[in-house]
N, C-alpha and C positions, 0 to 999 in steps of 0.2 A: 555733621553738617552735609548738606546736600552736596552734591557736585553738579553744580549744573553745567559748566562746560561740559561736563562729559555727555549731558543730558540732550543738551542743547546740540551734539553733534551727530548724533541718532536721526536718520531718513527718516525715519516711521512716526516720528512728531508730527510732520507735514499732514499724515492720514487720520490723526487723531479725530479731528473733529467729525468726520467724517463717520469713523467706529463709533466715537457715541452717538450719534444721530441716527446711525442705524440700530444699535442697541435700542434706545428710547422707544424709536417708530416701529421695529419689528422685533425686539427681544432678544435676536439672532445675528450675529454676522459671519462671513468668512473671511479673515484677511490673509491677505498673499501678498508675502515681503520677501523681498529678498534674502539671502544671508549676511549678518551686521547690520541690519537696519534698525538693531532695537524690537526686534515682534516680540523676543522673549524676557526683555528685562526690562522696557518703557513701559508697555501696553497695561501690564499688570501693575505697577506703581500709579501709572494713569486714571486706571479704571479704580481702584482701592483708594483713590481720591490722597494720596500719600505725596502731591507734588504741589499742594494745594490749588487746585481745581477738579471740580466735582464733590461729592457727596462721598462720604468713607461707604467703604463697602467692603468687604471681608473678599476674597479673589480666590481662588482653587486654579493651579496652575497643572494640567499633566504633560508629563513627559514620556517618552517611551524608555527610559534610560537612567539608572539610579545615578551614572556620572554625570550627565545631566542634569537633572533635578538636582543634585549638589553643585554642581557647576554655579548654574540658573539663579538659586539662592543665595549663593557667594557674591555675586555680581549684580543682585538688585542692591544687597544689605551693604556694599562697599559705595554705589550708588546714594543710597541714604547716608552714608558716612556711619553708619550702623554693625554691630556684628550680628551673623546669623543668629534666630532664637531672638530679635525683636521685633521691630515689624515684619519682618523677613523671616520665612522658618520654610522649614521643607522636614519633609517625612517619607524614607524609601522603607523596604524590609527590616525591619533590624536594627534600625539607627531613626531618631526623630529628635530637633531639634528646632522645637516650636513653643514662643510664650505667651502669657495671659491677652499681650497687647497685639499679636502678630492679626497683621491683615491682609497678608498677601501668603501664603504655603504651597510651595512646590511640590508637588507627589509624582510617583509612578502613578499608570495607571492602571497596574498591578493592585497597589495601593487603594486609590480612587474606587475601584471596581469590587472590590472587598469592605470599604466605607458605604459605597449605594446599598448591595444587602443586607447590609446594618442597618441603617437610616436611608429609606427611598427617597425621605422626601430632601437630604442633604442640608436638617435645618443650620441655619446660621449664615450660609454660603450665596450670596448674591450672584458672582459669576464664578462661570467654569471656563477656562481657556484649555482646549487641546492641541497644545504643539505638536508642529511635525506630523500632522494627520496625514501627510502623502505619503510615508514611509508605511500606511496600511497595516501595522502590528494588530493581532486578534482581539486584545487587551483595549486597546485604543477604537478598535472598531463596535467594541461591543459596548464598552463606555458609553460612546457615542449614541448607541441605540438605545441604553436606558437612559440616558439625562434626557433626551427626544421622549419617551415616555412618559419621565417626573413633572417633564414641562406640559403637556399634552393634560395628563390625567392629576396631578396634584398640584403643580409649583406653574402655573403660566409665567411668575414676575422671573422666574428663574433665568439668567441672561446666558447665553451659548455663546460661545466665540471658536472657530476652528480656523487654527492659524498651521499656514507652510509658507517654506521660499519657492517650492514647486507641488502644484494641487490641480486637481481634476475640482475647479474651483465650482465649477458648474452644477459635477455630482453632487457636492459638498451642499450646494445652493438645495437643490431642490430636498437633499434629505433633511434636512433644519426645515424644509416648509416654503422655501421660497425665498432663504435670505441675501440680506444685500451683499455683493460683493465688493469688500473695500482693497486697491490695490494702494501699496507703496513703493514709490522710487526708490532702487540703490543705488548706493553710494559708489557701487563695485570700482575695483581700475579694471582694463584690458588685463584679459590674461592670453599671452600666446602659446599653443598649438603645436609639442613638439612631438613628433611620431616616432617612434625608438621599439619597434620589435623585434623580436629575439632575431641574431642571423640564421638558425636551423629551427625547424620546426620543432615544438615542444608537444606534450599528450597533453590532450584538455583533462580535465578533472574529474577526476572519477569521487564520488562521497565526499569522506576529508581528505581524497590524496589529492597533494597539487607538483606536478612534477617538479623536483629539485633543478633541473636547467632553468625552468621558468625565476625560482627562486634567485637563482643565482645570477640571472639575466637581472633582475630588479634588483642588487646589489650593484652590478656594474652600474646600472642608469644612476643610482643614486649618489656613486662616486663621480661621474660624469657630470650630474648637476650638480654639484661643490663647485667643480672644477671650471662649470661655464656661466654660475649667478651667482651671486649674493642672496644672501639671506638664510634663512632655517627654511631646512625640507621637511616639508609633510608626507610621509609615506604610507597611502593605504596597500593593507593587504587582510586576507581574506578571515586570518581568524592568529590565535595566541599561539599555537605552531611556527606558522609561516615568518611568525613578527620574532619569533626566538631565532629562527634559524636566519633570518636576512641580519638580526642583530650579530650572531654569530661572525656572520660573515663582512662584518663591516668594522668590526674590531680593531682592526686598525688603519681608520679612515684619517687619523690625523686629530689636528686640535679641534675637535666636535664629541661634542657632548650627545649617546646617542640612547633616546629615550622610549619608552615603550609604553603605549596606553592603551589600553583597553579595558570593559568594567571590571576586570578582576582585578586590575594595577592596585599595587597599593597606595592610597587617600594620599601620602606624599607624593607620588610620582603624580600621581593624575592632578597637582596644588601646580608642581615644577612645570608640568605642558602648559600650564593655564598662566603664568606668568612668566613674565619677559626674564631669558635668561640671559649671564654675562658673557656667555661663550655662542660659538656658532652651533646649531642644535641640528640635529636629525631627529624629525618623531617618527616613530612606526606606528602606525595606528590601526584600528580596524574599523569600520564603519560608525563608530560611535564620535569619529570626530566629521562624520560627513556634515554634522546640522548641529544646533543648538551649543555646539562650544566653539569659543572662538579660540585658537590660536596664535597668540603675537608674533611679529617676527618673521613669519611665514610668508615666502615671498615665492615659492617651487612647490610643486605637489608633484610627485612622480605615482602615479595609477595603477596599481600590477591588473587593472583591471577585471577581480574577484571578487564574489561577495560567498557569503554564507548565509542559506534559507533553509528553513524548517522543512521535512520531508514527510509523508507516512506511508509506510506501504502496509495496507490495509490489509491485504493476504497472507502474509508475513509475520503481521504484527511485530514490526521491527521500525520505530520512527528515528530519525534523528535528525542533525544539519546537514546540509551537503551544500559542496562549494559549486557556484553555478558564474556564469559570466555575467559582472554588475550592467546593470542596464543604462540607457543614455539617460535618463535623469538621474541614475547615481554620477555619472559620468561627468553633467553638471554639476550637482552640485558639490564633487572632489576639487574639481578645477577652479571654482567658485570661491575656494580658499585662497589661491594664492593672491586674488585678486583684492582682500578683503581691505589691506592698508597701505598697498600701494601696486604699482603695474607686476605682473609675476607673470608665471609661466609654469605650463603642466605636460610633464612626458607621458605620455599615457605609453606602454610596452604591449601597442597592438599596431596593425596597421591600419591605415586610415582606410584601405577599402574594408575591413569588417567591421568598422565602426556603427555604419548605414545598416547591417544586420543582427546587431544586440535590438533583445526587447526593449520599446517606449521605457518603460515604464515597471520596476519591480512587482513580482508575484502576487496581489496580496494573499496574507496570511493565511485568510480564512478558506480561500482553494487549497491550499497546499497543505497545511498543517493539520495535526492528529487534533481535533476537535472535542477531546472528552473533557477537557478542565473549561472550556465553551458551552459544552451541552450543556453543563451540571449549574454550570451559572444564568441558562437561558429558562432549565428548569425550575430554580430555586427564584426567576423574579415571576415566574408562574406562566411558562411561555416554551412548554421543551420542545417543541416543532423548531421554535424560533420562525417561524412565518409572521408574525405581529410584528416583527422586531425592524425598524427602520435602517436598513446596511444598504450598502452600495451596492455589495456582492452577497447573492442566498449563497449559504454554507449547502455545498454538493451533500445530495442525497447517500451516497454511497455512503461517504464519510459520518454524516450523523447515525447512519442506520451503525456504524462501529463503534463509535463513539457511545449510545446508547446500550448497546452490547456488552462494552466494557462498564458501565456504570449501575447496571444490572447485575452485574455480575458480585460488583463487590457491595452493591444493597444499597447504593446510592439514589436509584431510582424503583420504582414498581413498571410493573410491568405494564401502565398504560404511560409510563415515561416521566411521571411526577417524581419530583423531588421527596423522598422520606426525610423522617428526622435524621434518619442519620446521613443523607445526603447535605442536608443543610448545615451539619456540623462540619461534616469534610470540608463543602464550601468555602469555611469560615478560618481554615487553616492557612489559607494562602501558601497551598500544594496544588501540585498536579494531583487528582483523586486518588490516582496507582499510591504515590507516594503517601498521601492525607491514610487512602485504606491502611497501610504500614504501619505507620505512625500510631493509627490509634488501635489497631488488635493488637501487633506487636508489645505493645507494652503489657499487655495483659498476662504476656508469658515471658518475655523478659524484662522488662521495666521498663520505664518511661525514661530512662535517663539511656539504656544502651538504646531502645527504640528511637532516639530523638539523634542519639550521636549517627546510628547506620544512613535515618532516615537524611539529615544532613550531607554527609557522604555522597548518597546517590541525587541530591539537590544541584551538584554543581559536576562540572566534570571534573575530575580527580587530575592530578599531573598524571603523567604518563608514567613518572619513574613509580610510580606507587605499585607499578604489576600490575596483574589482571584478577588475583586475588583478593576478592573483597574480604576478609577476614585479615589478609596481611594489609590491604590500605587501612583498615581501621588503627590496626596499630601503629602503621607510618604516622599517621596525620596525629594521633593524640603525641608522639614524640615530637609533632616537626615544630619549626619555629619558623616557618615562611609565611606570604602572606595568606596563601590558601586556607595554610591551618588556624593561621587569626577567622577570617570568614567563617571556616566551619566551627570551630567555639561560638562566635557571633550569632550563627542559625541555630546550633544546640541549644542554646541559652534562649533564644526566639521561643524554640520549638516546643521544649521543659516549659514555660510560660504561658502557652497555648494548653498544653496539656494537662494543667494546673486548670486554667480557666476553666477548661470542660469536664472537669473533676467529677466523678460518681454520677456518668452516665445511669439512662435506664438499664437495667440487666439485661434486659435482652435485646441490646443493644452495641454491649461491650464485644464481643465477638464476631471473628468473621463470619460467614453465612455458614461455609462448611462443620465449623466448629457448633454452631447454634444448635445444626440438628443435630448433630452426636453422630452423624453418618451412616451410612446403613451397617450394619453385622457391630454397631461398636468400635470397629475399628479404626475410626478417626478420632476416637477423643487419644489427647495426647498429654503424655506425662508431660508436667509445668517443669519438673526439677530438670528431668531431660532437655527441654526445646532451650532452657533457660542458658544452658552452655554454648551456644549456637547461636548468638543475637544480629549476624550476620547475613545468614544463610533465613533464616526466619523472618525478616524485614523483606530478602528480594523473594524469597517468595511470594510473600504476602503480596509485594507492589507488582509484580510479575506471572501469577500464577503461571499463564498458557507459556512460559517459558520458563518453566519447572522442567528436568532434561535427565534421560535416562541414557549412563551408557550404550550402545549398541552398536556392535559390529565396528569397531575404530572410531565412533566418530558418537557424536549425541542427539535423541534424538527429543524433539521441545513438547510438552504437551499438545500445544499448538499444531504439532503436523511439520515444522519445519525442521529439518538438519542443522546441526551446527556442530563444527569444526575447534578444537582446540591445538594452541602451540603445540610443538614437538618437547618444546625445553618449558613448559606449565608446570607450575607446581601443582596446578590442579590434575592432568592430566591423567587418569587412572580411576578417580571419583567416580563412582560408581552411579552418584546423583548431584547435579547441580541445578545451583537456583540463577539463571543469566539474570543481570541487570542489564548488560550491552554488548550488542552486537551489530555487527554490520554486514556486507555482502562486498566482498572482494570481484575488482573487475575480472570476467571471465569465470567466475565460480559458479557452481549449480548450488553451494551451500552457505551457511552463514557461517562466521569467525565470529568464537568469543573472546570481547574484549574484556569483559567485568564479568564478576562470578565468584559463589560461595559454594562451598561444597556442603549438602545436606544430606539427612537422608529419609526413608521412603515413610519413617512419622512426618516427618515437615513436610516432604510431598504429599502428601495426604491430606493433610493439616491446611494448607495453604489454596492447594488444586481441589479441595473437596468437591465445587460446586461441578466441576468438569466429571466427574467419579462415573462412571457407568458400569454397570452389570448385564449382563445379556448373553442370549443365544446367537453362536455364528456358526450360521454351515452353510460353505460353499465348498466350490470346486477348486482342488488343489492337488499336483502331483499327481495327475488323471483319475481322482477319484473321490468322491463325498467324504469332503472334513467338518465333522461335529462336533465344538467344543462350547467349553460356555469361560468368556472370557470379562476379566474384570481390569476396569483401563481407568486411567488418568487421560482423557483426551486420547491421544494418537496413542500412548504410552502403556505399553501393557503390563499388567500387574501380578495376575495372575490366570494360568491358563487350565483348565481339569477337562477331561472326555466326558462327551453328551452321549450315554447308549441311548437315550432314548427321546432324541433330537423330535422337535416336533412334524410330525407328516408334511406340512406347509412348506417349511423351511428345507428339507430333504427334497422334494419335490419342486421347488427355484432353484438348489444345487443340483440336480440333476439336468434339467434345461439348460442353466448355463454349462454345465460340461458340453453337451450337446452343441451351444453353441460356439462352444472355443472351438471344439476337436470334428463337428460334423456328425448327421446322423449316420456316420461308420458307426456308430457306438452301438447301434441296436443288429439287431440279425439281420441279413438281406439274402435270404435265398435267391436263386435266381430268379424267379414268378416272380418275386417283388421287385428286384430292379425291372423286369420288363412290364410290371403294371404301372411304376412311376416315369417307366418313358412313353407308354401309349398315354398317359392320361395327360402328359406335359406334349405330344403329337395334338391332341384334340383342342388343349387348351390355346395353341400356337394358331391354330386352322378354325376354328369353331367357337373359342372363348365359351361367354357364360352356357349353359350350368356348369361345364367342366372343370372342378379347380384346378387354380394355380399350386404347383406341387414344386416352385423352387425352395431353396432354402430360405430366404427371407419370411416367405407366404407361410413356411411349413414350422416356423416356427411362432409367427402370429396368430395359427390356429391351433396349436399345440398338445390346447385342452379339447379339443375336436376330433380327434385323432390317435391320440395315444391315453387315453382314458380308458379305462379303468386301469391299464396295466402300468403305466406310469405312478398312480398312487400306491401300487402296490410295491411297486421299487424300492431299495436304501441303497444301492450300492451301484459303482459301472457293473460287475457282472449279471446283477438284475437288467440292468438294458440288454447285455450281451444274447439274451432268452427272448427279447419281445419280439416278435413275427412282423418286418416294417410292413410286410405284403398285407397280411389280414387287418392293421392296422389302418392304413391307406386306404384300404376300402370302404372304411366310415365318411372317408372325403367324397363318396362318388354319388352323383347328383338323385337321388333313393325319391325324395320328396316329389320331386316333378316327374319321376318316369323314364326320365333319359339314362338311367345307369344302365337298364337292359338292351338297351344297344351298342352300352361297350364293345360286344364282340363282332357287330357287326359293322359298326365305324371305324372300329381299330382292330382288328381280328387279331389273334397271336398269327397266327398261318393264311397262307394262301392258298388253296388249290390251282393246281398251273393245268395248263391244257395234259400233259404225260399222266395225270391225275395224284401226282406228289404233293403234298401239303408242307409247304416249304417256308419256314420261321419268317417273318418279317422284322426287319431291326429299324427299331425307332431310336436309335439312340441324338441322328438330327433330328430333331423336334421339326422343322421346318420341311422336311421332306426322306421318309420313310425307304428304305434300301431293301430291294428284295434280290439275293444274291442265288440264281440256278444256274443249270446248267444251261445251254444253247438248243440243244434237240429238244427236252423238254417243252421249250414254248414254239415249235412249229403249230404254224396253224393260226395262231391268236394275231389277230390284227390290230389289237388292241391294246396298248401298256394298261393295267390292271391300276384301276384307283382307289382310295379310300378316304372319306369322308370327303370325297369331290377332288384330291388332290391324288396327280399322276404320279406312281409310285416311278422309286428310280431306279431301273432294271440294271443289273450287273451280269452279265452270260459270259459264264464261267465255260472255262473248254474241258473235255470230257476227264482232264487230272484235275479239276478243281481251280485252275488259274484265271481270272481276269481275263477275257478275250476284247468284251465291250464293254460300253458301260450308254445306257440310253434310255430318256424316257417318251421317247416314242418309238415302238417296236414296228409301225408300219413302212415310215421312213428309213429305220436300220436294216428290213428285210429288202426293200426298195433299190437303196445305196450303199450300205456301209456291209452288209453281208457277204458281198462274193469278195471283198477283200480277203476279210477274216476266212472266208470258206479256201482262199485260196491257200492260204500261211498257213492253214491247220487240216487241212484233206490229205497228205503227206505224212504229217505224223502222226494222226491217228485214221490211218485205214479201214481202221476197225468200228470205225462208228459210222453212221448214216450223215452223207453231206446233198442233199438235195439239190436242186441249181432253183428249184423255188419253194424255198422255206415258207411263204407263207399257205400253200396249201398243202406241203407237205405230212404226212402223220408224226403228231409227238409219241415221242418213247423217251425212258428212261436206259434202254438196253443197246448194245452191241447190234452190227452185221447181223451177225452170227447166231442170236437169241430168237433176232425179229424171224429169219428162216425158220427156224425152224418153229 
């Protein structure tokens, strides 16, 4: 029997007429309700004509959230006075409970999105309702762009509804084509505002760490609201952790019942949150009770103010959740709880000045999250750009360009990005592809029953007591009797069903890519009887190849190129190869920590990483001299290494150069001619520029092959450089074509003739102006400082031991002024040389008094 008081006391009645009229007139609407108003339990009895008014219609309901979607259905079918599985049914992973008469079915749109590339055109299904489309889920977004498709290109009558209590309703509007937006009044009470953060500062959150003071501060708030309202407290926190640990500590709160929900709860606990209990309750919950379940009772929400979003670090290739600070519309709609059936109140454990600085608005999915189980579904509706595809947000280039990568990799797509068959079979797993690839090679070497049990395994996150050895969780979980290990029986059993379904693939098919070819030299095909004991280590390679990991040096290192870190007290520790499933990055680390892991070895690496496999020639510079070897890798991961004698000239000739430019052209000969022709020709270049090249080191190695040719190809070794002449080499640089190199010597001369008639070295070693160091007697007579290539040389007169007296480059001025000084401080101690009282018309000598007499 109906109920219609209950029916009757639903806000979202009043907007009814409204949603069909715009259904009728545009096909499309967005409704935006509050939370309680009935969007997810009226609208859909409404429209499926099950209240008697309107026309029956079959209704498709998604949700983001299997406890949801079970919720959702509970609470229409109690509504009907009905049990689930009559007109009421819902359908998540693994569990469906839907009959011949049902005309309203709740789904994931996990679900949903797995039913379109089945059947595009959704026969039988009159409307589709997407709940909770503000929460932005990948799943939910991508939904939405192909039913926007089916309606476009095959199903016009096909009706579209996108319902939230809080929506970018506008967005929403124009991606539907222009639909109406229907608002409904809530019912809400007042909820008051109370500010409660911690009294010492706590660390923000690093991935999944969330400081234990914080923790422990949101126990005390939640024993504080006992103590100052009535009612059941709703407590969100960030993830299944933090709700153990706050539960932990509330232990002995008194006569309260203190309960825990999240989608892994089990089916009982999350029936108990959902009905009105006889005691005073404490829920701990985690974002799944932000929207679409209502909670009785609930009069207090205490906020620790966390959420958990999906991450990818594409460089890394290491994705996961990480806990990040919930935004002001999660913030509403937590608070929004207490409000729901009567006046409440919410402590949010921040302060009210950083409230104003949380994001509007949560992440959506499709920026942030690892994109490959998106790709594979945007290829598979024949669209793998995904540019066709009607989204709020275009999925970042970066990230598809990865995502496409990965799906390549395991044969999911061809290399111009389409979907193969065996991409479409993956699709149809309802796996992430890494996993789906697992699932279906793995069984081919160790069965479909150990391949379906691992691949469950790495489907959900394992408890923590399970270790970090995937080989020992395995055996935990087939012993445990908790709810985890119900679930994973539940997906094995899924999974074995799937696997059946796709029974005696094509042959060439059945195998992962590296397998298919047989590998170069043979040496990847892999004994079955062997890999077959290992159904552990063989699943995460397969789902993980580029983090396939080779002991080295204390620590491992991933195909992929990244480091990773194992416990001191591991029982893997010592493995000589492991296959990660998961890992993270510790704050302040340069490496990654493995959390999940099988110990394999270098068949299953092989086997798994085939596609990664290189062979090649490497010779560079190493240990100051030409290393030639020929090396065989797994990615970063080297396999095996043997000596090249007979390295190719090309390759010898790049290791040389780059010695050269680690270490400097020291490496080649530089008699002294050659350093003083690479400073006269970097003089001329400073002063004169073109024809004269540039001879720094930068220049000198962008002309390289200009210069040190032929003798360079003739090189294998540094002591081969140690023989090249830089000098005769360098003079390949010197401008020959135009005619200017023959005046090297008289632009830049090595010597000078001084007036004494001494030809005295000029030192260019300032490029900017050239030093010529003589003696003082020497230049009597010259009235002139001595120039070269137009620039005044810069005289030094030296006293007749060799010492610095001046230093001048005008010698007319110094004979003028600055001489009878020097003449005075040096007439005295050397007696013996000629000091004239006018050095400029004095006679130059080289000699003594004494020489010149006679």
């Amino acid at each position: 029997m109906i109920r219609h008081d209950a029916l009757d006391a639903l806000p979202v009645r009043t907007a009814l007429p409204a949603l069909r009229g715009a259904l009728d007139g545009h096909g499309t609407a967005v409704l935006v309700a509050p939370p309680g108003t009935g969007k997810t339990t009226l609208v859909p009895l409404a429209l499926a004509g099950l209240l008697g008014e309107g026309p029956a219609r079959r209704v498709v309901v998604a949700e983001p959230r299997r406890i949801a979607a079970r919720a959702a259905a509970r609470r229409m079918a109690w509504l009907l006075g009905e049990q689930v599985g009559g007109s009421v049914g819902y359908t998540v992973r693994g569990e469906r409970s839907v009959g011949r008469h049902t005309r309203v079915e709740v789904v994931t749109t996990g679900v949903l999105l797995q039913r379109l590339q089945r059947d595009q055109e959704l026969s039988g299904v009159d409307v589709v309702i997407l709940d909770e489309c503000h929460e932005r889920h990948l799943d939910a977004d991508t939904v939405a762009a192909f039913l926007w498709d089916v309606r476009q290109a095959l199903r016009p009558e096909l009706r579209l509804v996108a319902a939230s209590a809080t929506t970018d309703s506008e967005g929403w509007a124009r991606l539907l084509g222009g639909a109406p937006v229907v608002a409904a009044e809530g019912a809400s009470y007042p909820v008051e505002v109370v500010w409660a953060p911690p009294a010492r500062p706590v660390r923000p959150p690093h991935g999944m760490r969330v400081d234990p003071a914080l923790l422990g501060h949101v126990a005390t708030v939640v024993r504080r609201a006992l103590a100052e309202r009535a009612g059941d407290v709703l407590c969100f926190l960030p993830g299944v952790g933090e709700i153990a640990k706050v539960a932990g500590q509330l232990g002995d709160a008194g006569d309260v019942d203190v309960l825990q929900v999240h989608g892994r709860a089990p089916a009982a606990v999350q029936d108990a949150v959902l009905s009105a209990g006889t005691r005073r309750r404490v829920v701990l919950a985690t974002s799944v009770a932000e929207s679409s379940l209502t909670v009785p009772g609930v009069r207090v929400v205490v906020d620790a103010g966390l959420a958990r979003e999906p991450r990818v670090d594409h460089a890394r290739g290491l994705s996961a959740l990480t806990t990040v600070r919930a935004s002001q519309a999660a913030g509403r709609q937590r608070a929004g709880r207490a409000g729901r059936e009567a006046p409440g109140a919410v402590y949010r454990c921040w302060a009210e000045a950083e409230d104003g600085r949380l994001p509007r608005f949560p992440a959506p999915e499709i920026q942030v999250a690892d994109l490959t189980a998106f790709a594979l579904q945007a290829a598979c509706w024949g669209d793998p750009e995904a540019s066709g595809l009607a989204l709020l947000d275009p999925p970042p280039g970066g990230a598809m360009a990865a995502a496409r990568g990965v799906l390549r990799a395991v044969g999911a797509v061809d290399s111009a990005g389409r979907a193969t068959e065996r991409g479409a079979r993956l699709a149809r797993l309802g796996l992430h592809p890494r996993l789906g690839r697992a699932l279906v090679d793995a069984s081919a070497f160790v069965g479909a029953e150990r391949s379906a049990e691992v691949v469950a395994l790495l489907s959900e996150e394992a408890p923590r007591e399970y270790g970090e050895d995937l080989a020992a969780a395995l055996r935990a979980v087939r012993r445990g009797g908790d709810a985890y290990a119900g679930r994973w029986r539940a997906e094995v059993r899924r999974l074995r069903a799937v696997l059946a379904e796709q029974a005696h693939p094509p042959t060439d098919d059945r195998r992962p890519p590296a397998a298919e070819s047989g590998g170069p030299g043979g040496r990847d095909s892999v004994r079955a009887s062997h890999v077959a004991g290992n159904p552990a280590g063989v699943v995460a390679a397969l789902a993980f190849p580029e983090r396939v990991a080779r002991a080295d040096g204390g620590s491992y290192l991933l195909v992929s190129g990244t480091r990773a870190e194992i416990g001191e007290a591991s029982p893997l520790r010592g493995a000589p190869w492991l296959a990660v499933a998961v890992a993270d990055r510790p704050l302040g680390k340069g490496h990654a920590r493995v959390r999940l892991a099988a110990e394999v070895d270098e068949e299953v690496a092989r086997l798994a990483a085939g596609t990664f496999r290189t062979e090649a020639q490497e010779v560079h510079w190493a240990g100051g001299d030409v290393v030639a070897r020929r090396v065989e890798r797994l990615g970063a991961v080297e396999l095996a290494v043997r000596p090249l004698p007979d390295a190719a000239p090309g390759l010898v000739r790049d290791a040389l150069v780059e010695g050269m430019r680690r270490e400097g052209f020291g490496l080649l000969r530089w008699p002294p001619e050659a350093t003083v022709l690479r400073q006269r020709l970097a003089f001329l270049r400073w002063h004169l520029g073109e024809p004269w090249p540039d001879v720094s080191d930068e220049a000198l190695h962008a002309r390289v092959e200009e210069w040190l040719e032929p003798e360079l190809s003739r090189a294998r070794r540094r002591s081969d450089l140690a023989r090249i002449d830089a000098g005769q080499a360098l003079a390949r640089l010197l401008p020959w074509a135009s005619g200017e190199a023959v005046r090297l010597d008289e632009l830049a001369p090595e010597r000078i003739t001084v007036p004494s008639g001494s030809g005295i070295r000029v030192d260019y070693a300032d490029p900017e102006r050239p030093v010529l160091a003589v003696k003082l007697q020497e230049m009597f007579g010259l009235q002139e400082s001595p120039a070269l290539a137009g620039v005044p040389v810069l005289v030094h007169l030296l006293s007749p031991a060799g010492r610095p007296a001046a230093v001048t480059a005008d010698l007319a001025s110094f004979w003028r002024d600055g001489y009878k000084g020097v003449r005075a401080e040096l007439r005295g101690r050397y007696p013996k040389h000629p000091w004239p009282e006018d050095p400029a018309t004095a006679e130059p000598t080289r000699h003594t008094n004494a020489r010149l007499r006679r």
